[in-house]
Backbone as numpy.savetxt, mean C-alpha at the origin, in Angstrom:
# Nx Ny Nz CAx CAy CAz Cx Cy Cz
31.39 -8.07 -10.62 31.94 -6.85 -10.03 32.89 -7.24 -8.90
34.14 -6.44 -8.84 35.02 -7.03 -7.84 34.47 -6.32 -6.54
35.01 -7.16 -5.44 34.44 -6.78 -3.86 35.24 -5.92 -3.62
35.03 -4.78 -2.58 35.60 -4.25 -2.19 35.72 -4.02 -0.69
36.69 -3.52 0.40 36.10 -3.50 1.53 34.81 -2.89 1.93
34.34 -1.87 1.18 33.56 -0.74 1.52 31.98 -1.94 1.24
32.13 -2.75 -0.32 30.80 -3.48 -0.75 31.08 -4.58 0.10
31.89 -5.31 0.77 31.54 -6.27 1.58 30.91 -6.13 2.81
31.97 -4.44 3.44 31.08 -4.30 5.01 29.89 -3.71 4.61
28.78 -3.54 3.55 27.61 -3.44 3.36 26.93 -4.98 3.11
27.94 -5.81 2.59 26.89 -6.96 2.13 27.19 -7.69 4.02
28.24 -7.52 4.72 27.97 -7.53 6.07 26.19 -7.49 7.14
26.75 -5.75 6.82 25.60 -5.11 7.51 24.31 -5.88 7.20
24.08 -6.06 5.88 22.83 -6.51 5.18 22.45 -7.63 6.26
23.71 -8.78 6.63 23.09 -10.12 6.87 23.01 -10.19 7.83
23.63 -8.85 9.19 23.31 -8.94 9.81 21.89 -8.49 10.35
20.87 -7.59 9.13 19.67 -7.29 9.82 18.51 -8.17 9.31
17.28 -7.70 9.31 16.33 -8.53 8.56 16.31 -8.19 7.82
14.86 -8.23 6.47 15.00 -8.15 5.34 13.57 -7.35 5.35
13.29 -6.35 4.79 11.91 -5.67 4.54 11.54 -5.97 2.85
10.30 -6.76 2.53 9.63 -6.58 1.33 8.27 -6.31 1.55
7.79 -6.12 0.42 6.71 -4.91 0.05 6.45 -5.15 -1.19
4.53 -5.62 -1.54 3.76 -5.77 -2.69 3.46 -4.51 -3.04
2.96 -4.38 -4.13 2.39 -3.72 -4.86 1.78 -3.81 -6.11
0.44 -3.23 -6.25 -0.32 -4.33 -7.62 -1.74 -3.96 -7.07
-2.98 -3.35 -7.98 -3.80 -3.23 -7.73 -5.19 -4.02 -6.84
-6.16 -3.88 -6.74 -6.81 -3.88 -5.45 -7.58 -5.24 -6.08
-7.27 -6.22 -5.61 -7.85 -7.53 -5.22 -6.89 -8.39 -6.31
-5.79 -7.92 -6.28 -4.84 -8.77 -7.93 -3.88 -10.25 -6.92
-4.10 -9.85 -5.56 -3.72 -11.11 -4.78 -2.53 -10.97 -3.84
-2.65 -9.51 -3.47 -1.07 -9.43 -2.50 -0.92 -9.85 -1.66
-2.66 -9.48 -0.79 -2.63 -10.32 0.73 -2.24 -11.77 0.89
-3.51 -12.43 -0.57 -2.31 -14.06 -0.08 -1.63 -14.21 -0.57
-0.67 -13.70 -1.31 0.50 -13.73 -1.18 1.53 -13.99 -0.22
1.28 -12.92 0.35 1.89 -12.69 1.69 1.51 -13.30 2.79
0.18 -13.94 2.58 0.12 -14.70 3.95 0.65 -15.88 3.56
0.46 -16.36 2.30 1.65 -17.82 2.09 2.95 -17.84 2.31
3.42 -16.57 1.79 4.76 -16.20 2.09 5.47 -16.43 3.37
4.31 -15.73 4.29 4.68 -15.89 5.65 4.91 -17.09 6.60
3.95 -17.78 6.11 3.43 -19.54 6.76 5.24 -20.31 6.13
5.30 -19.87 4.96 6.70 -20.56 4.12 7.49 -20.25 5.39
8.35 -18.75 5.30 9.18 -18.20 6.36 9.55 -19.09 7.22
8.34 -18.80 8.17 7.86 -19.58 9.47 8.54 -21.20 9.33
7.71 -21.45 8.14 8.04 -23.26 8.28 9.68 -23.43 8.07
10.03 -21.81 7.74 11.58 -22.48 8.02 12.71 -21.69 8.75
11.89 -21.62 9.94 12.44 -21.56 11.01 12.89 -19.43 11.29
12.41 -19.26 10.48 12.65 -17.48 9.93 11.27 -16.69 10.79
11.84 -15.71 11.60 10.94 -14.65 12.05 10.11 -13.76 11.34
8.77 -13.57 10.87 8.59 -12.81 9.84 7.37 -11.89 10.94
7.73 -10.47 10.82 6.80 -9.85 11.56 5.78 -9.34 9.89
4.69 -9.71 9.69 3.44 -9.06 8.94 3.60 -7.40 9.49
3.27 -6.54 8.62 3.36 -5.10 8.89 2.25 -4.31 7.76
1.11 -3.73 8.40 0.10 -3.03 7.85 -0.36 -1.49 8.50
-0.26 -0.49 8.11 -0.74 0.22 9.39 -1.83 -0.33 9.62
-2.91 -0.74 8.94 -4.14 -0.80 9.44 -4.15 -1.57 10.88
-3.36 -2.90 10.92 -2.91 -3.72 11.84 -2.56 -2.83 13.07
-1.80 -1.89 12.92 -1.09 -1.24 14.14 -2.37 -0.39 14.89
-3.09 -0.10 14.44 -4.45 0.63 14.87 -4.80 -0.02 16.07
-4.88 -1.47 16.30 -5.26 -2.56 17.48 -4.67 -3.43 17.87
-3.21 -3.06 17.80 -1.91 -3.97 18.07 -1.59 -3.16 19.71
-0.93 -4.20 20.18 -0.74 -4.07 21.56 0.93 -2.89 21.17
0.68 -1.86 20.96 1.52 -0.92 20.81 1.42 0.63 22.22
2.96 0.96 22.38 2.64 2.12 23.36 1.94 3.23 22.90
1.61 3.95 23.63 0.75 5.49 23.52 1.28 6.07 21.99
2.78 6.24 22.18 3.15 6.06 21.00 4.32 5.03 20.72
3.89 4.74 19.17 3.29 5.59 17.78 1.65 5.37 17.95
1.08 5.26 18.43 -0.11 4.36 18.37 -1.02 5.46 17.97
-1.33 6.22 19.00 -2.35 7.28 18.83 -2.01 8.17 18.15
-0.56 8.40 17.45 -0.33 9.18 16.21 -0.83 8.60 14.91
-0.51 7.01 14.61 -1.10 6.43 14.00 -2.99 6.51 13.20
-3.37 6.46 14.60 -4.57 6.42 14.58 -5.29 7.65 14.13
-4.95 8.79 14.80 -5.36 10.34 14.00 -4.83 9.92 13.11
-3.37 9.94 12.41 -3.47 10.12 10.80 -4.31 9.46 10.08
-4.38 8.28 10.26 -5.43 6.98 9.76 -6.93 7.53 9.23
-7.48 8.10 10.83 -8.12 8.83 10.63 -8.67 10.41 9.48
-7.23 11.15 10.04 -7.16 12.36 9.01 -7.35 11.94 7.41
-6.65 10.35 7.33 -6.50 10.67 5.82 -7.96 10.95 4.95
-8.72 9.89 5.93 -10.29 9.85 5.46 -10.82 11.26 5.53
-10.72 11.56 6.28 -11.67 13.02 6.36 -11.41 13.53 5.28
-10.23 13.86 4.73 -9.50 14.63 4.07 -9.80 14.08 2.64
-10.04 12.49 2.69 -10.50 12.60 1.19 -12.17 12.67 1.32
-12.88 12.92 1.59 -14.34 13.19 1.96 -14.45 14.76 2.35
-13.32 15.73 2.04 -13.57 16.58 2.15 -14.01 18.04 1.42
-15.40 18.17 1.78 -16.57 19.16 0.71 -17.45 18.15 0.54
-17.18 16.52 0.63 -18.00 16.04 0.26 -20.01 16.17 0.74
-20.46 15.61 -0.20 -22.06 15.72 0.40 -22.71 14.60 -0.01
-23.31 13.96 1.57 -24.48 12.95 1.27 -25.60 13.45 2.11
-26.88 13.46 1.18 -28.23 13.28 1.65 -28.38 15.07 2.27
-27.78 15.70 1.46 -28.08 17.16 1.35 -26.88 17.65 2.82
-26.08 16.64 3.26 -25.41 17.10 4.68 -23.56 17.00 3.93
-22.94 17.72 4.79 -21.82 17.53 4.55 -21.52 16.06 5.35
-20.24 15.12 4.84 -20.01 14.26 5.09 -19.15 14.28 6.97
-19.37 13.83 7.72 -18.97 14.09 9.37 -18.47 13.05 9.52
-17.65 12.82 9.86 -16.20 11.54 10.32 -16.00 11.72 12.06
-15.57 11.17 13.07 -15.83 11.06 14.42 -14.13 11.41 14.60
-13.87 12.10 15.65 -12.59 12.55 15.92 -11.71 11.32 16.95
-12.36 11.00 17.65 -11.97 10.28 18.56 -11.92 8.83 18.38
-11.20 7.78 18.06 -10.59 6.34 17.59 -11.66 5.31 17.78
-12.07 5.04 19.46 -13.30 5.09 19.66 -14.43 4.95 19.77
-14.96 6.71 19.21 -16.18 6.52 18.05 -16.07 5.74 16.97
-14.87 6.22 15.95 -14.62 5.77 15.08 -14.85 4.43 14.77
-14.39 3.58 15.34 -14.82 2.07 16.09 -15.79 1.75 15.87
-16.94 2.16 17.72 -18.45 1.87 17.25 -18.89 2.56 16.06
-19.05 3.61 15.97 -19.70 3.95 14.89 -19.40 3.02 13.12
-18.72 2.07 12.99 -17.97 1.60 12.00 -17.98 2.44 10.88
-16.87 3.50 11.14 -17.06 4.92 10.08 -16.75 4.27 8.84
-15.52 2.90 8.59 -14.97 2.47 6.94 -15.77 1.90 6.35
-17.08 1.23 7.31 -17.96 0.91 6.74 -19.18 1.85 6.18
-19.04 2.53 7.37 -20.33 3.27 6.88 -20.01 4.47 5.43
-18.92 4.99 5.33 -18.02 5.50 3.84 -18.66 4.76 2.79
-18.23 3.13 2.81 -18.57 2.22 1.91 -19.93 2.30 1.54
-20.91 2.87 2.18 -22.06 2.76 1.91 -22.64 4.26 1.26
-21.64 5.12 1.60 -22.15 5.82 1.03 -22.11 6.85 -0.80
-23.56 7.62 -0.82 -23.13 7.72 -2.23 -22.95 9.33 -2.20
-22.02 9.90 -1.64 -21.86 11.28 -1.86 -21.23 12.00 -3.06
-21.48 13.16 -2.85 -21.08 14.35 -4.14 -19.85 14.17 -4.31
-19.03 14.91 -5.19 -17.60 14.55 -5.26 -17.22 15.79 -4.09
-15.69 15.08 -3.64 -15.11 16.30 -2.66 -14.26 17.50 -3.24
-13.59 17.79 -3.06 -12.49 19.15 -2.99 -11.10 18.63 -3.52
-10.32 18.75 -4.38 -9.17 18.21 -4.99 -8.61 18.20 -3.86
-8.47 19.65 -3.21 -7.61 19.82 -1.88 -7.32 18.98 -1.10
-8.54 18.18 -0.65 -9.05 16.93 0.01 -8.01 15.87 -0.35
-8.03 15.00 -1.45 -7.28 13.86 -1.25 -5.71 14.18 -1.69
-5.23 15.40 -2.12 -4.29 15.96 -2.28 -3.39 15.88 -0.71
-4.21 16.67 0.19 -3.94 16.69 1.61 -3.45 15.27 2.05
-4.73 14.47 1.60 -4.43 13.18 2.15 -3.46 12.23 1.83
-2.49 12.60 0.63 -1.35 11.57 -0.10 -0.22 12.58 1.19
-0.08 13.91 1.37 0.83 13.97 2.22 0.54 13.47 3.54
-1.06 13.47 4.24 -0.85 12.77 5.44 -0.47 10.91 5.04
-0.80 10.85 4.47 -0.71 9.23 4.60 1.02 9.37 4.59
1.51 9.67 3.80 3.13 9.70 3.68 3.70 9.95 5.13
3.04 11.13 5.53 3.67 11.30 7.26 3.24 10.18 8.13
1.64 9.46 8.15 1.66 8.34 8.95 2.73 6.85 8.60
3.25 6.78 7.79 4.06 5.51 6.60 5.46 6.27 7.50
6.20 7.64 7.41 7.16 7.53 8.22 7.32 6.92 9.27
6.06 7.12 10.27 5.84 6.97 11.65 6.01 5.44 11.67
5.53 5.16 10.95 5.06 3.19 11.15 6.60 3.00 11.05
6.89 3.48 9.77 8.84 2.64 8.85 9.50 2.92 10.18
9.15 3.99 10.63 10.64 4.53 12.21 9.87 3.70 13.29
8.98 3.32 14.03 8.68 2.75 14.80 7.86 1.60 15.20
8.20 0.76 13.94 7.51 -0.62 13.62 8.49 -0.95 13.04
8.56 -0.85 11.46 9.44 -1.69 10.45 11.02 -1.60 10.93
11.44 -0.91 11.11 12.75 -0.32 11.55 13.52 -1.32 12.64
12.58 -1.36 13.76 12.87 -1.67 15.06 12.78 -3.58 14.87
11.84 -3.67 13.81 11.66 -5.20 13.91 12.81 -5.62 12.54
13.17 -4.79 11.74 14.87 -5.13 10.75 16.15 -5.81 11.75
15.92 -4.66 12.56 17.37 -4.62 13.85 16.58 -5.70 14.69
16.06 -6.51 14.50 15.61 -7.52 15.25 15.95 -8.77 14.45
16.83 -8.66 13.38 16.72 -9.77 12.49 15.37 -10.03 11.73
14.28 -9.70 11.83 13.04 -10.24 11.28 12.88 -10.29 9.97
12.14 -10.62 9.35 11.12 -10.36 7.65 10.46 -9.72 8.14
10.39 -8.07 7.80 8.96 -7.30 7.49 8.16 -7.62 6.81
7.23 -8.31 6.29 6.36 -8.40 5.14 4.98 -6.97 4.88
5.15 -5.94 4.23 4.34 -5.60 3.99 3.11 -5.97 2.94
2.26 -6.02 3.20 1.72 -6.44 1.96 1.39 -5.13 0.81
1.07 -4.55 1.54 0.63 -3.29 0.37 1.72 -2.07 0.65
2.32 -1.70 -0.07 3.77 -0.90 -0.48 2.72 0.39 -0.39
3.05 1.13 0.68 2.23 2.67 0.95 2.02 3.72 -0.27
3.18 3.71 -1.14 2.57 4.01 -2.57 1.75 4.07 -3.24
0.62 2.50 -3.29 -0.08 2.51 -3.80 -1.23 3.19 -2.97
-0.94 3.44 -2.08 -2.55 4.90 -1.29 -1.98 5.91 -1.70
-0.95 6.63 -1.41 -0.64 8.15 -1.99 -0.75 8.31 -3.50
-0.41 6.92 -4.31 -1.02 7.24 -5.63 -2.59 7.52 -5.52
-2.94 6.57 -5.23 -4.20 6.38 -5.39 -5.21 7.92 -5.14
-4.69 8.34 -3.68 -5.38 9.81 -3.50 -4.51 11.08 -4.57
-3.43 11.04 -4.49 -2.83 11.81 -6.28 -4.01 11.75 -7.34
-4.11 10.31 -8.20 -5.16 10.16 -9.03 -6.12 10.95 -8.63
-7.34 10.68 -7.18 -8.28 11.31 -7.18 -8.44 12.62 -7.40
-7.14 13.29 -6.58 -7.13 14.82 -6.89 -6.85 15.31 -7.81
-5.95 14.75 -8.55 -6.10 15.51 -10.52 -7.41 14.86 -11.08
-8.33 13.60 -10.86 -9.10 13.56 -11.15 -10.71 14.70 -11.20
-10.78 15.02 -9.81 -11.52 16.42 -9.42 -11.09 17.67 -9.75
-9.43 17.90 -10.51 -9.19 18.79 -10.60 -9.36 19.00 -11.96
-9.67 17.72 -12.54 -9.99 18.01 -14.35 -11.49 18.06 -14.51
-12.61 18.00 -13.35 -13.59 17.90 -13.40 -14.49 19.24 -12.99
-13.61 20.27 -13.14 -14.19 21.23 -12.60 -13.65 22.59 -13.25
-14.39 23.74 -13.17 -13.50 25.06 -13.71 -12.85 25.88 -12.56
-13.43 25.93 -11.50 -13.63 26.41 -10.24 -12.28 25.89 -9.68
-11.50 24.91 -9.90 -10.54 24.45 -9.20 -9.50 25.06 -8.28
-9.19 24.54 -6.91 -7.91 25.26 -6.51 -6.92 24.69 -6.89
-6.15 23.47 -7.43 -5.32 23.14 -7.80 -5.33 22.93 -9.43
-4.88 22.87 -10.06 -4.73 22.49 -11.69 -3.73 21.42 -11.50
-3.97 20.54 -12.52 -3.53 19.54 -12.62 -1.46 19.51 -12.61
-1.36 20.17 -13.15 0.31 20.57 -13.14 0.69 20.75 -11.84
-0.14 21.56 -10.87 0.24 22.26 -9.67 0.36 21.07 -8.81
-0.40 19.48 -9.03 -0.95 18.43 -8.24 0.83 17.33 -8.34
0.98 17.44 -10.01 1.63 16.86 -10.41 3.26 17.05 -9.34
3.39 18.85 -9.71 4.61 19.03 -9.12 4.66 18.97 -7.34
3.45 18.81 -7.04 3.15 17.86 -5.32 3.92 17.33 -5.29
3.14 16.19 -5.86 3.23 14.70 -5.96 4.66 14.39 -6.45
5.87 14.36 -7.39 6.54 14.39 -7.77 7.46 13.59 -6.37
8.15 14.62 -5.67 8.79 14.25 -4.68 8.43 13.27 -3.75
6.97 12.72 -3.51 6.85 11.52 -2.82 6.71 10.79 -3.22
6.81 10.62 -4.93 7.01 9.49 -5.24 8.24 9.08 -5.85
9.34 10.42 -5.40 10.92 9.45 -5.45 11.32 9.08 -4.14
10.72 9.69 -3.20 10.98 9.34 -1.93 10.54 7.71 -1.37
9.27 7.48 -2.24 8.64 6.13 -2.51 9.78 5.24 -2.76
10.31 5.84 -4.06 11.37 5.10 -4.92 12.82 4.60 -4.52
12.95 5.93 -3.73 14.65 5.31 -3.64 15.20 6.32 -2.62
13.98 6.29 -1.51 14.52 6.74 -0.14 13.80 5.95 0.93
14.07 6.84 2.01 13.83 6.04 3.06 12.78 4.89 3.28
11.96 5.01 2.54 10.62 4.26 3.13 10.80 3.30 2.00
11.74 2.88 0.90 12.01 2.14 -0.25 12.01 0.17 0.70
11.55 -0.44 0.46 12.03 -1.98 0.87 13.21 -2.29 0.13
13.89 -3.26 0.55 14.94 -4.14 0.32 14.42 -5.19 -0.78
13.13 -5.55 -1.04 12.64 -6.62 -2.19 11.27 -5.47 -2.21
11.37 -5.14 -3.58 10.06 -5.20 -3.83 9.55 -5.76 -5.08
8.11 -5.84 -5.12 7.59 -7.26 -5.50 6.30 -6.44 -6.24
5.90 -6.27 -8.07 4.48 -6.02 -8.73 3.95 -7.10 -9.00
2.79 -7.52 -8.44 1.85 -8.21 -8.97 1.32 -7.47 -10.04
1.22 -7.86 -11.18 0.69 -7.28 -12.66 0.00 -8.04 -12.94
-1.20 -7.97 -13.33 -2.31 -8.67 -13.99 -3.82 -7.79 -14.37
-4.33 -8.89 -14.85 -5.55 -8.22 -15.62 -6.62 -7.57 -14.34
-7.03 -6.11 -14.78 -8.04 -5.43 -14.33 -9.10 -6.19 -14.08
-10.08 -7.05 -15.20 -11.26 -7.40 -15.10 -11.10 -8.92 -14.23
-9.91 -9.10 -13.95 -9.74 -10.65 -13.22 -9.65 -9.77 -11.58
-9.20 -9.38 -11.42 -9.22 -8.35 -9.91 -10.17 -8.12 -9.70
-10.85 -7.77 -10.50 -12.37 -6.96 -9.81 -13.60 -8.33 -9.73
-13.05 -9.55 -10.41 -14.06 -10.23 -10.28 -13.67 -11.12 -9.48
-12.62 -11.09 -8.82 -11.63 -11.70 -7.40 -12.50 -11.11 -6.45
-12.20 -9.54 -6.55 -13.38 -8.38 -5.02 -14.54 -8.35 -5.16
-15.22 -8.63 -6.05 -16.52 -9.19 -6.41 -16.96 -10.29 -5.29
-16.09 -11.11 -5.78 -16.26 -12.68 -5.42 -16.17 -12.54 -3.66
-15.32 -11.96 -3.24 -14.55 -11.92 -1.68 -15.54 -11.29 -1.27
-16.05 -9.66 -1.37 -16.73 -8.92 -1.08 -18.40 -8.38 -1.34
-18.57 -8.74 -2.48 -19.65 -8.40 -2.86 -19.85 -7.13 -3.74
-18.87 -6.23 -3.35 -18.56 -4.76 -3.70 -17.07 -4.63 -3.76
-16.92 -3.16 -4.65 -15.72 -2.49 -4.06 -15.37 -1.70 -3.29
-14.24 -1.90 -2.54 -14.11 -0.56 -1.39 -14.34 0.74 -1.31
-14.10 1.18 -0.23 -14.05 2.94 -0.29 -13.26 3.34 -0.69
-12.07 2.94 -0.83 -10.69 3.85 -1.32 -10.49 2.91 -2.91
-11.38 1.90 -3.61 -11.26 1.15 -4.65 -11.47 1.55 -5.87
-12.31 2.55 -5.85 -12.70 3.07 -6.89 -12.84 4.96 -6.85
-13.36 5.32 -7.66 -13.28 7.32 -8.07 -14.47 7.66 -7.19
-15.41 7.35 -6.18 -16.06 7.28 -5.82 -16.07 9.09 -5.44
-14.78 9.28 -4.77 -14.85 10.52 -4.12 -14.67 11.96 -5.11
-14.43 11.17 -6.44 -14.74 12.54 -7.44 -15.91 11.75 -8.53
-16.74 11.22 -7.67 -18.33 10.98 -7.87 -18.61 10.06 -9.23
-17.30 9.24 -9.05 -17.36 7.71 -9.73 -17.80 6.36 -8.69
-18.50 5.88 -8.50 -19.05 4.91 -7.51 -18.83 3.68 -8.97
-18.54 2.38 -7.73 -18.44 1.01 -8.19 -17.60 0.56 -9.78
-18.27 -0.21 -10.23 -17.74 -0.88 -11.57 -16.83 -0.16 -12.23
-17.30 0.99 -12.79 -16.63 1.59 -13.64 -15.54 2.62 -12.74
-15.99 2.96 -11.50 -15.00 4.10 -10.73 -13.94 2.64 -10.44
-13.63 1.83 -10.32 -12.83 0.73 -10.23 -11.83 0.57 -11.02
-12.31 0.04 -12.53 -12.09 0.01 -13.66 -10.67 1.32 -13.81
-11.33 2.50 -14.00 -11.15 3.81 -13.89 -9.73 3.59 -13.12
-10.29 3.62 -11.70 -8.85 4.22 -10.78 -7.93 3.25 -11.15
-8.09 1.60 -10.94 -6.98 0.62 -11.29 -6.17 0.62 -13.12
-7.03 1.32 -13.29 -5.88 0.98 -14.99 -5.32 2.51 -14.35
-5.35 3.52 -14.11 -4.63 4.55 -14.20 -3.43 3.94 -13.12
-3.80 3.53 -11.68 -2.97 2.80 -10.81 -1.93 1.77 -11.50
-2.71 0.63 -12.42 -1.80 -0.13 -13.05 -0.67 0.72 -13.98
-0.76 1.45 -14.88 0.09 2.21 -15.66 1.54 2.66 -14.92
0.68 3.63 -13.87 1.54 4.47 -12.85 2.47 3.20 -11.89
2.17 1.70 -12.24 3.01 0.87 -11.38 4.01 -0.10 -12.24
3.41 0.29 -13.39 4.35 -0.25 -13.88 5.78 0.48 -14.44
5.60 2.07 -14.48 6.54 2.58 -14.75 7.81 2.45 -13.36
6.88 2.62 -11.86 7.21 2.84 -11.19 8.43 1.63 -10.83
7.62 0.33 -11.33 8.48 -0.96 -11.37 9.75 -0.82 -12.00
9.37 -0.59 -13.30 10.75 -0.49 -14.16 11.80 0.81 -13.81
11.40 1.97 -13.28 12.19 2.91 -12.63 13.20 2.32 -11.55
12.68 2.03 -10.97 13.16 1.08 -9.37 13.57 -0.16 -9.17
13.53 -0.89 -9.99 14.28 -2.25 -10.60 12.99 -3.14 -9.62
12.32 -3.02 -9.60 11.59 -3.82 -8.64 11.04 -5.02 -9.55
11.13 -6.40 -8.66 10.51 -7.62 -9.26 9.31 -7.34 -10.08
8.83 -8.34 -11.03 7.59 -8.32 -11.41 6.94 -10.17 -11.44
5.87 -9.95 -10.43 5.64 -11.19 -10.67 4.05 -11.21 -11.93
3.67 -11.44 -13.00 2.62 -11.86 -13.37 1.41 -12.86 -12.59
0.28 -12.34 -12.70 -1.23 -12.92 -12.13 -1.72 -13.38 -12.97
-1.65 -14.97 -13.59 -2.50 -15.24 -14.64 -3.99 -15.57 -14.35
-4.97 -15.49 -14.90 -6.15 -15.79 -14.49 -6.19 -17.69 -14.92
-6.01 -17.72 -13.63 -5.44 -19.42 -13.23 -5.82 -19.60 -11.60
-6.40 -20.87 -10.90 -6.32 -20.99 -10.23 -5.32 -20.23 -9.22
-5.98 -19.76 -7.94 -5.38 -19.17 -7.13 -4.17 -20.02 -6.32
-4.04 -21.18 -6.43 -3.07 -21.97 -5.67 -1.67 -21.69 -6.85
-1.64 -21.84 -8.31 -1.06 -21.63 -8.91 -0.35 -20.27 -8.97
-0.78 -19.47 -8.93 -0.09 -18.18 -8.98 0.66 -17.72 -7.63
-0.28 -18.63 -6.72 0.36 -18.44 -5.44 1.94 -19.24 -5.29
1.58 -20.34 -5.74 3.27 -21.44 -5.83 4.11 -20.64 -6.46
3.89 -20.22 -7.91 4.97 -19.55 -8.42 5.72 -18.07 -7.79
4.24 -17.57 -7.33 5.17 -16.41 -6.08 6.18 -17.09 -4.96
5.66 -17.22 -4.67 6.25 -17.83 -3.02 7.33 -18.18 -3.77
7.81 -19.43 -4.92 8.92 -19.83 -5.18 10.04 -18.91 -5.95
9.27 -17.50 -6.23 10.23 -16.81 -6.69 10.81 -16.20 -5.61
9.78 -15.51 -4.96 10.36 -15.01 -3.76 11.85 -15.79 -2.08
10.93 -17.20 -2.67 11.91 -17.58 -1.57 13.34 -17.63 -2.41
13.34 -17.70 -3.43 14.50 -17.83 -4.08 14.90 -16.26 -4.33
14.59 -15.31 -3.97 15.24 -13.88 -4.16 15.62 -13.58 -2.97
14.92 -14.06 -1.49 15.50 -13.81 -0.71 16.60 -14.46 -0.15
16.99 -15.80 -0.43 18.19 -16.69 -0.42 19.04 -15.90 -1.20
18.79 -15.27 -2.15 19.90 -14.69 -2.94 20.48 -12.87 -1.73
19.65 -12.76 -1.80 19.84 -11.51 -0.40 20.51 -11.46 0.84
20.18 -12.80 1.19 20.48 -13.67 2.44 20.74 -14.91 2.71
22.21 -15.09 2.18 22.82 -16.51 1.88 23.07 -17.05 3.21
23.34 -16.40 4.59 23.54 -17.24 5.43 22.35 -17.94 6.04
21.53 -17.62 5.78 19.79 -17.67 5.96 19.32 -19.13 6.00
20.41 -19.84 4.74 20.28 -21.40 3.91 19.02 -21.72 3.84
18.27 -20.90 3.22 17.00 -20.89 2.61 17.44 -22.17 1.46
18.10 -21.90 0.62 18.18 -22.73 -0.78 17.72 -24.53 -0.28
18.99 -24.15 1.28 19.42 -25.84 1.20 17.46 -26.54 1.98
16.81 -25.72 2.21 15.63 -26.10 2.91 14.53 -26.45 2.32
14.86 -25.69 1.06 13.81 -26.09 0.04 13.40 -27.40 -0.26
């Protein structure tokens, strides 16, 4: 394609900021180390890479704000998918204040529990709060550390939670007659945040699917954990463990792979192979996509 002034002072702009990428790929398929190899690489060559999670920002030396906006949403999203829920004949009670939240170890104590299913409404609510806390972070985290020259590294692409609570809520909404939402009504929600996912603001500059096998993931979080998470499985429309796992990640995997091929986004394959192996071949694709992004960078010549 020939250059033009208009495509050069963009491929300009580009080199003069940092670079934001962002995994995506179901729950234990290997994003985190990914990304923490990724990062150690960076580093070893001489490259600023700020790591970026909200969860991280919750206890990061951050001002009043975004911080304590952060933290309620964080908060809200949970309530909201636990909401109607019932354990041990009580409605499910979440602590308002950050806190409590804290001592009381509310993500743990979720994990433990085996409640009724909640209210579609519930995790419906919660794919738009999570989307409003993901603005907050992109404008006053990711943003500020681009114009800093840095690598954002996200590891988990915020998508995969607003899918994830989407799924639950057409899931409860096909599980019931009583429903306030029908599944169509969920759909045409959801729709718009996940082009906004796609190819607006909150979109990364690299993004990156880990694709691989379901039953190799779960016996990765097995292995790490013992269990699966609270947000890992259908738990909250009253699928608990193995099979609520199973369940949410193949519907998650489907929904990521279209999402991949929509959005031109990388795909790296997870073979069930030693973890050092799958890890080399990431890292070496990646460092080689971002040399291609960022030629003054001389990533290539460092290799």
């Amino acid at each position: 394609m020939d250059s033009t002034p208009q495509t050069e002072g963009r491929a300009s702009e580009a080199e003069g900021r940092g670079l934001h990428l962002s995994f995506l790929g179901i729950d234990g398929i290997g994003k985190t180390t990914l990304a923490e190899h990724l990062t150690a690489e960076l580093r070893a060559r001489n490259v600023t890479v700020t790591p970026v999670s909200w969860r991280s920002t919750l206890d990061a030396e951050l001002p009043t704000w975004p911080q304590e906006a952060l933290r309620t949403l964080w908060m809200d999203t949970y309530r909201l998918l636990f909401g109607g829920a019932v354990h041990q004949g009580r409605p499910v009670s979440l602590p308002e204040r950050y806190a409590d939240w804290q001592s009381e170890r509310s993500e743990d104590r979720l994990g433990e529990l085996r409640a009724t299913a909640s209210s579609p409404s519930g995790p419906l609510a919660a794919a738009f709060v999570e989307f409003a806390g993901n603005l907050v972070l992109h404008a006053e985290v990711i943003r500020p550390a681009l114009r800093r020259g840095e690598v954002v590294i996200q590891e988990t692409f915020p998508y995969k939670h607003v899918l994830k609570e989407y799924l639950l809520a057409r899931e409860l909404a096909q599980g019931t007659e009583a429903t306030p939402y029908e599944s169509t009504e969920i759909d045409f929600l959801f729709g718009p945040l996940e082009e906004s996912f796609g190819s607006g603001t909150l979109s990364p500059d690299l993004g990156v699917l880990l694709d691989g096998p379901i039953e190799l993931a779960l016996r990765r979080r097995l292995r790490q954990s013992g269990a699966v998470g609270v947000l890992e499985d259908l738990r909250t429309a009253g699928r608990h463990g193995d099979e609520g796992f199973v369940a949410l990640q193949s519907a998650s995997a489907r929904r990521f792979e279209a999402f991949a091929r929509k959005y031109d986004w990388s795909v790296l394959t997870v073979e069930d192979a030693p973890v050092e192996v799958n890890v080399r071949r990431g890292v070496d694709l990646l460092l080689s996509r971002i040399a291609e992004m960022r030629p003054s960078w001389g990533l290539e010549r460092t290799r």
